[in-house]
Biopython code that builds the backbone (N, CA, C, O; Angstrom):
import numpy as np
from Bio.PDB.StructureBuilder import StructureBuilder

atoms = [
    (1, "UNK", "N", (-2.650, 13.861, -2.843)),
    (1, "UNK", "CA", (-2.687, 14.348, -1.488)),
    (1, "UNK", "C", (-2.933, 13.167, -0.552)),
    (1, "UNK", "O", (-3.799, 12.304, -0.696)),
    (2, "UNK", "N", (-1.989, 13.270, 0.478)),
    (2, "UNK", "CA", (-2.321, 11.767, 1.579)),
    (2, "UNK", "C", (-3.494, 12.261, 2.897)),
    (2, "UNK", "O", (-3.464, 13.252, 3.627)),
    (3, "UNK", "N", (-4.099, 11.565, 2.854)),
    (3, "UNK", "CA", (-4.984, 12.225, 4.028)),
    (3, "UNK", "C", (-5.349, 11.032, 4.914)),
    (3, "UNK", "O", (-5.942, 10.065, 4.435)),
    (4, "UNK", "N", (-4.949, 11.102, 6.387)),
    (4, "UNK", "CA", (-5.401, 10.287, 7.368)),
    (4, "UNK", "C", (-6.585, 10.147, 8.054)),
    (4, "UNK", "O", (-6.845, 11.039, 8.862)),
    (5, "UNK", "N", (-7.608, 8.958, 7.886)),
    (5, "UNK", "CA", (-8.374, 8.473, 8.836)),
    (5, "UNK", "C", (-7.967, 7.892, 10.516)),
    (5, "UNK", "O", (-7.446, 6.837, 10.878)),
    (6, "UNK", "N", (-8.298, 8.691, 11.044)),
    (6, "UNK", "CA", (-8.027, 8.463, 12.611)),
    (6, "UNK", "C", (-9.540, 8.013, 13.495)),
    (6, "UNK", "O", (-10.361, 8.805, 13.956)),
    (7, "UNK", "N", (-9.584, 6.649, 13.544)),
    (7, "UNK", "CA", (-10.548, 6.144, 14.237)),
    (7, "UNK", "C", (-10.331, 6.134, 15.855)),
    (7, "UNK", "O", (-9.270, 5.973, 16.458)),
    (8, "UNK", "N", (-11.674, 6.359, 16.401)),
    (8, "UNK", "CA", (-11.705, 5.901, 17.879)),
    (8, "UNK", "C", (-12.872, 5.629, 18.312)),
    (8, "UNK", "O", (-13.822, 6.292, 17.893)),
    (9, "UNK", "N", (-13.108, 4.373, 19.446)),
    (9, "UNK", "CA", (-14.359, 4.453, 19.600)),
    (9, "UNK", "C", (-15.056, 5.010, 21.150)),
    (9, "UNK", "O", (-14.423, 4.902, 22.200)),
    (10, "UNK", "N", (-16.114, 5.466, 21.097)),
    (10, "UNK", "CA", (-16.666, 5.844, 21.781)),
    (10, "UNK", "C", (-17.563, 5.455, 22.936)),
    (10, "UNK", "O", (-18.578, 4.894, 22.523)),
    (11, "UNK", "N", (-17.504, 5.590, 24.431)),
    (11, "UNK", "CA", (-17.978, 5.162, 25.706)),
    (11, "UNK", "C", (-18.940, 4.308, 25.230)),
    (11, "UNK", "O", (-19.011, 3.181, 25.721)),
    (12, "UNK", "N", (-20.165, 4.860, 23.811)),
    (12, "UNK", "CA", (-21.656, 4.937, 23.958)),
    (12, "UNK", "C", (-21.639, 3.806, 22.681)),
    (12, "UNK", "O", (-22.746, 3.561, 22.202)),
    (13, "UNK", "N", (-20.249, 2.969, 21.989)),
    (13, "UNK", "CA", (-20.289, 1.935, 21.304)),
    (13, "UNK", "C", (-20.128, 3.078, 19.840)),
    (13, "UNK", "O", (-19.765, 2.429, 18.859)),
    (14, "UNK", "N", (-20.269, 4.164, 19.616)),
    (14, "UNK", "CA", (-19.883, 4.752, 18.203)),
    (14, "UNK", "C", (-18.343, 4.407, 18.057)),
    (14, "UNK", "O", (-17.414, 4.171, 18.829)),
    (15, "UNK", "N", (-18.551, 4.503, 16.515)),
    (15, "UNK", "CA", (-17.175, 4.792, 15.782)),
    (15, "UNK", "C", (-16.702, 6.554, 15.585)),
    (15, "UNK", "O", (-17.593, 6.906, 14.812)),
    (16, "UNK", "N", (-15.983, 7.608, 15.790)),
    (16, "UNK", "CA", (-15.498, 8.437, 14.979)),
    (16, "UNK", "C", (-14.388, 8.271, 14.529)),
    (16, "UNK", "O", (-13.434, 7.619, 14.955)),
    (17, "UNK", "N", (-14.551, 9.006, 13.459)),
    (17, "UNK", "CA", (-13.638, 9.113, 12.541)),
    (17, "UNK", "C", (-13.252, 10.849, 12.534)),
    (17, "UNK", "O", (-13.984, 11.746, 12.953)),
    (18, "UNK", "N", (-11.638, 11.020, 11.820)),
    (18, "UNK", "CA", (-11.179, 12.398, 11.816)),
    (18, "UNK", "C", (-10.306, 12.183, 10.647)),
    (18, "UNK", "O", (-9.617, 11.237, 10.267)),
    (19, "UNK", "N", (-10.502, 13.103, 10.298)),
    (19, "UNK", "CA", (-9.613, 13.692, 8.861)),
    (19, "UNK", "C", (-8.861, 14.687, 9.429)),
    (19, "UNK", "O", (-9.625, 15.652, 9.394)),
    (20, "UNK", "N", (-7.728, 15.086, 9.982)),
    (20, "UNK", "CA", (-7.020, 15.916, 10.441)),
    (20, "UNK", "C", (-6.932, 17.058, 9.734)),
    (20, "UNK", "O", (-7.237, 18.213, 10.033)),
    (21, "UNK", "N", (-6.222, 16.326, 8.217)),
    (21, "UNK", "CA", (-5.651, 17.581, 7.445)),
    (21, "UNK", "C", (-6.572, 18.318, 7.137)),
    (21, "UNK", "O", (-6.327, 19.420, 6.645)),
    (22, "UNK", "N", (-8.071, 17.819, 7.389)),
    (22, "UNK", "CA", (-9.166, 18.761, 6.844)),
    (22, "UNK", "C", (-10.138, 19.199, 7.790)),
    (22, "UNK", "O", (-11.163, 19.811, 7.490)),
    (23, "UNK", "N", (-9.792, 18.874, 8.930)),
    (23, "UNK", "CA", (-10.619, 19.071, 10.144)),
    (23, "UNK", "C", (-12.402, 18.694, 10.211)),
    (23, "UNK", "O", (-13.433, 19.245, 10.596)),
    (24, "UNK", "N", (-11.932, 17.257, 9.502)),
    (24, "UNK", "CA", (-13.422, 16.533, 9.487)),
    (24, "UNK", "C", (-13.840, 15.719, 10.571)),
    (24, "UNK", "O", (-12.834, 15.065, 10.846)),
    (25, "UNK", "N", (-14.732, 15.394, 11.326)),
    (25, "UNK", "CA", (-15.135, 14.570, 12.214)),
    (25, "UNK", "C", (-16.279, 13.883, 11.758)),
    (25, "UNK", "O", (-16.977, 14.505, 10.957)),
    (26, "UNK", "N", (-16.672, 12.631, 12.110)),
    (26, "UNK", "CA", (-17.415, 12.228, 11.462)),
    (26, "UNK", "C", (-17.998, 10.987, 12.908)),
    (26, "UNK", "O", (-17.075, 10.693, 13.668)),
    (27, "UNK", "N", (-19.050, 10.490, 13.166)),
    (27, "UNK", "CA", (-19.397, 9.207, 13.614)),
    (27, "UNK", "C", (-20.391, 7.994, 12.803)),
    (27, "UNK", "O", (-21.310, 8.238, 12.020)),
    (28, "UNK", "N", (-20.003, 6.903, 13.158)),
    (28, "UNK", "CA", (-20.699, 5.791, 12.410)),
    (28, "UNK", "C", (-21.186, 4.898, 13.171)),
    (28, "UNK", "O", (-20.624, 5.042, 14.257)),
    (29, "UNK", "N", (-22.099, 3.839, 13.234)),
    (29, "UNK", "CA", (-22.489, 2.665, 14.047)),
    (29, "UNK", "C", (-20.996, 1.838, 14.135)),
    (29, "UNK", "O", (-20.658, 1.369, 15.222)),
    (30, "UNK", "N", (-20.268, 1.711, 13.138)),
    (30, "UNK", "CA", (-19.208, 0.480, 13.215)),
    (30, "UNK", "C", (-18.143, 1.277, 12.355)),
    (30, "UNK", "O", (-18.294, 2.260, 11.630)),
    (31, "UNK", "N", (-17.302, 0.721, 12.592)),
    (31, "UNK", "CA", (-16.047, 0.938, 12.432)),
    (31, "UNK", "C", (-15.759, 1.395, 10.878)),
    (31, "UNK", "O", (-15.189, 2.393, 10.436)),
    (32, "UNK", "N", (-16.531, -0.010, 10.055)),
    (32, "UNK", "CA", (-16.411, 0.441, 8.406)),
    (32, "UNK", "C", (-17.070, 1.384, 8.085)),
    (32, "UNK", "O", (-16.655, 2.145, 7.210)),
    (33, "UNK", "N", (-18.761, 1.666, 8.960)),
    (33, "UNK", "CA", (-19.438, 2.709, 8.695)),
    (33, "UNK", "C", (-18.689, 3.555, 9.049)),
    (33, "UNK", "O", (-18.414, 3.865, 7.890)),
    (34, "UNK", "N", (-17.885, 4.463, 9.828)),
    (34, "UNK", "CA", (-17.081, 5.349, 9.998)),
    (34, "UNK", "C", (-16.171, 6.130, 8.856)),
    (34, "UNK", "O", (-15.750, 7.274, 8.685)),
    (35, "UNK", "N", (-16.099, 4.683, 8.079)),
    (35, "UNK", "CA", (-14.434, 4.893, 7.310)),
    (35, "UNK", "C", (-15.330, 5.453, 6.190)),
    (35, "UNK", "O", (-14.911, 6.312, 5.413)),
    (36, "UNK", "N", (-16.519, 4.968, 6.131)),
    (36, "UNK", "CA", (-17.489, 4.649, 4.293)),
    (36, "UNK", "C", (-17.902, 6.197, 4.477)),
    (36, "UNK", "O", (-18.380, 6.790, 3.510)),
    (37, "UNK", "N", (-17.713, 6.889, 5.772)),
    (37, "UNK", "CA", (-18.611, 8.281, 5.849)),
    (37, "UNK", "C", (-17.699, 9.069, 5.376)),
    (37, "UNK", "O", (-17.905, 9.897, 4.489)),
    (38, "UNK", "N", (-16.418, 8.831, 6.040)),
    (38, "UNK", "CA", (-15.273, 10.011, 6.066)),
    (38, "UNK", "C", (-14.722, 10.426, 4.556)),
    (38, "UNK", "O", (-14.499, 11.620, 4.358)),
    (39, "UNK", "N", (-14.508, 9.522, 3.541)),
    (39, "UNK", "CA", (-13.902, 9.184, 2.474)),
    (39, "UNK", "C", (-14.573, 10.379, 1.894)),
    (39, "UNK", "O", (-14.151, 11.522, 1.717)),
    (40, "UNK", "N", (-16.079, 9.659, 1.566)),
    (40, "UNK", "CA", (-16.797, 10.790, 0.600)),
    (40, "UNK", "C", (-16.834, 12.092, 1.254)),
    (40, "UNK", "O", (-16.636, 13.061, 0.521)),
    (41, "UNK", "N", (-17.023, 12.274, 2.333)),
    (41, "UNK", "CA", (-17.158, 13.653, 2.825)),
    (41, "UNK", "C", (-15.574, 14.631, 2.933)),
    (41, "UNK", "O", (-15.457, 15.849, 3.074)),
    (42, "UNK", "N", (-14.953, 14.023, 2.861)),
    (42, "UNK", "CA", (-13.379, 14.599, 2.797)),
    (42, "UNK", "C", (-13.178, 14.847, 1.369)),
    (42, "UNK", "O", (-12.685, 15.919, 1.020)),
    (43, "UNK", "N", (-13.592, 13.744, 0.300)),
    (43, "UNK", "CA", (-13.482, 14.084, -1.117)),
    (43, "UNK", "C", (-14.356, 15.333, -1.281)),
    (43, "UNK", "O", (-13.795, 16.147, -2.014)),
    (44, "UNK", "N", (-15.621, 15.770, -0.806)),
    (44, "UNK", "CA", (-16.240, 16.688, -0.984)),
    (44, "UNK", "C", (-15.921, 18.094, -0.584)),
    (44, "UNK", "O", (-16.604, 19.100, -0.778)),
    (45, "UNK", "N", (-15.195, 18.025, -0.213)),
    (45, "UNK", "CA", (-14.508, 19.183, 0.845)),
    (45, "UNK", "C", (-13.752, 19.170, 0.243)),
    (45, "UNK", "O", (-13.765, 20.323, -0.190)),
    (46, "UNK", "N", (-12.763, 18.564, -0.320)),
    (46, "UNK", "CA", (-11.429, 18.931, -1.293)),
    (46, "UNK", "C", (-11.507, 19.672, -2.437)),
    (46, "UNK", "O", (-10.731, 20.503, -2.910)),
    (47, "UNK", "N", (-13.449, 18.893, -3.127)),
    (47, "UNK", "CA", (-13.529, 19.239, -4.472)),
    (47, "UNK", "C", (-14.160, 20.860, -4.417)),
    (47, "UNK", "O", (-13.956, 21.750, -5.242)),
    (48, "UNK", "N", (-15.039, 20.928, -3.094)),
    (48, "UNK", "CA", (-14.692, 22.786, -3.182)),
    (48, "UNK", "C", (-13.708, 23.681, -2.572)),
    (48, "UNK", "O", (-13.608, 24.859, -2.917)),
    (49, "UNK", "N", (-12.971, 23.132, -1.657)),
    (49, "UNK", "CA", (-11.810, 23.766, -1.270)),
    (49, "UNK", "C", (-10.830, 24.042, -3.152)),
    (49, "UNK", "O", (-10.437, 25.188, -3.375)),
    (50, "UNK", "N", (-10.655, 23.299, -3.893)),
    (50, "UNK", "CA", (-10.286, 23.180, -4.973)),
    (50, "UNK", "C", (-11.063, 24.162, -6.382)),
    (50, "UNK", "O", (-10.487, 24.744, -7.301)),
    (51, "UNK", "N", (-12.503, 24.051, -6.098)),
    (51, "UNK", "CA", (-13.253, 25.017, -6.660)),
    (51, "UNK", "C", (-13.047, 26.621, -6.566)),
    (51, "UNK", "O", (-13.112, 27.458, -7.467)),
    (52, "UNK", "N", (-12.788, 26.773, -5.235)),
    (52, "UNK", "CA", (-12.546, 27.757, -4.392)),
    (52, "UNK", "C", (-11.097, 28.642, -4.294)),
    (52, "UNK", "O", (-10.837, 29.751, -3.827)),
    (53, "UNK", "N", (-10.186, 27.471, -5.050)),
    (53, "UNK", "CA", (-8.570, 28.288, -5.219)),
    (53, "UNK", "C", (-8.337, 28.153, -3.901)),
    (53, "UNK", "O", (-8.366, 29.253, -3.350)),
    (54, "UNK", "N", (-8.125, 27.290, -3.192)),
    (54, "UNK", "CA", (-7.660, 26.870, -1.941)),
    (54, "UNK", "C", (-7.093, 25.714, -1.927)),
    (54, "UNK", "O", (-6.685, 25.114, -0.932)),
    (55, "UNK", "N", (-7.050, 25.319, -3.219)),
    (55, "UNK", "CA", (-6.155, 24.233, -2.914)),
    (55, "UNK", "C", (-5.933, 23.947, -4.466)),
    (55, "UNK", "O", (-6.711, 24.287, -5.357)),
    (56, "UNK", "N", (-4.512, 23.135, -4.659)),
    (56, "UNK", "CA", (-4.160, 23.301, -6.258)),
    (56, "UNK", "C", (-4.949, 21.460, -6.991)),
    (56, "UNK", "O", (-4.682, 20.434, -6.365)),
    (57, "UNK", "N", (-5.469, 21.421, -7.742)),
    (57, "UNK", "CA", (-6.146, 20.871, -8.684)),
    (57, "UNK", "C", (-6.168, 19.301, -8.446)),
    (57, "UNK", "O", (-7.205, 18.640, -8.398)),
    (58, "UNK", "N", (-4.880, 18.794, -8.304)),
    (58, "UNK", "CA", (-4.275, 17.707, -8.203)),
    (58, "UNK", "C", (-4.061, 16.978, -7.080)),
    (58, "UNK", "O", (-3.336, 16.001, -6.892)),
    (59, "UNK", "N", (-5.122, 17.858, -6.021)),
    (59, "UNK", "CA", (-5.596, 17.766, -4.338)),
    (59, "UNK", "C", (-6.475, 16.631, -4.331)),
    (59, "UNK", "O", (-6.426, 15.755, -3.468)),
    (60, "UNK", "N", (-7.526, 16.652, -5.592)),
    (60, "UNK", "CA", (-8.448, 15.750, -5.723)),
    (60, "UNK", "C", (-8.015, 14.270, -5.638)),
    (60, "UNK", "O", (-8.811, 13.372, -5.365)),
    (61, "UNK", "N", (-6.540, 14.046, -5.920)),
    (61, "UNK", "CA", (-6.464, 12.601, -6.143)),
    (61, "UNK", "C", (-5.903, 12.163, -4.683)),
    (61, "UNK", "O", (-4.680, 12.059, -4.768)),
    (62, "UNK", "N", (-6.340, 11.886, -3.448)),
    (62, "UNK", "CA", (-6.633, 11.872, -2.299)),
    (62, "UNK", "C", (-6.132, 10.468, -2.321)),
    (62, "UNK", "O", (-6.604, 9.605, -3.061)),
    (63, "UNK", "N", (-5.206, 10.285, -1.522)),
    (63, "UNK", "CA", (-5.049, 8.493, -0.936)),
    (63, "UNK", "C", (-5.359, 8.928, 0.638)),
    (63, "UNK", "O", (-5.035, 9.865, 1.367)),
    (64, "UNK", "N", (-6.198, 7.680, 0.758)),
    (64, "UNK", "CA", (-6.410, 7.582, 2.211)),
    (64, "UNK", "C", (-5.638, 6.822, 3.213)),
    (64, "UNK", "O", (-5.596, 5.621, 2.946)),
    (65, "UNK", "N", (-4.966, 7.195, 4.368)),
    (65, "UNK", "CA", (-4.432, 6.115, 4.949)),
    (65, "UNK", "C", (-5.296, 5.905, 6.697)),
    (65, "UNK", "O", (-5.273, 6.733, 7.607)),
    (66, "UNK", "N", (-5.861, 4.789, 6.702)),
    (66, "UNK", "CA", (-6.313, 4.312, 8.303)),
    (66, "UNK", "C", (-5.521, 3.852, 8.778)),
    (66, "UNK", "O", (-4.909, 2.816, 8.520)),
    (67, "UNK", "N", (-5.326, 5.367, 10.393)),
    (67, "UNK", "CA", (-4.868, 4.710, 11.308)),
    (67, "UNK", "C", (-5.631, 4.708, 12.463)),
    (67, "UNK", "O", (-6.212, 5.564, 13.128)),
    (68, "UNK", "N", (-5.370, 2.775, 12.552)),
    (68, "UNK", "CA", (-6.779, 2.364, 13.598)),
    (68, "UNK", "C", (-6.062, 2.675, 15.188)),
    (68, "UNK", "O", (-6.729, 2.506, 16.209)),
]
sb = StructureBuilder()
sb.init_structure("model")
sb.init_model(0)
sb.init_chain("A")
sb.init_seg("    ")
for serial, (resi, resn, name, xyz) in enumerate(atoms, 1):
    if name == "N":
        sb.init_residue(resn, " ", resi, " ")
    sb.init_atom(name, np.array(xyz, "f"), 0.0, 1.0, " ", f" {name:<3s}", serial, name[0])
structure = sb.get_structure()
């Protein structure tokens, strides 16, 4: 499954981050902190969306693509 990181930064100096296909939002101090949040928390969400019969098995193997 391909899933996009969509960074932007914020007035107040944050990073967010968005996972579209999964409707994740996320903020970080910096930019990598952003990316280091989104990953695991999108894998986590897959692995019960997947638990759950919402998504087929082979969802888990997740490539990420950042677009900055």
């Amino acid at each position: 499954m391909q899933l996009t990181i969509e960074l932007d930064r914020e007035v107040d100096g944050r990073w967010i981050t968005e996972v579209p296909e999964l409707n994740v939002l996320l903020y970080g101090d910096s930019k990598q902190d952003a990316i280091q949040r989104a990953q695991p928390a999108a894998r986590e969400i897959l692995v019960d969306r997947i638990a759950h019969g919402e998504l087929p098995p082979y969802s888990g193997d997740a490539v990420f693509d950042i677009a900055a």
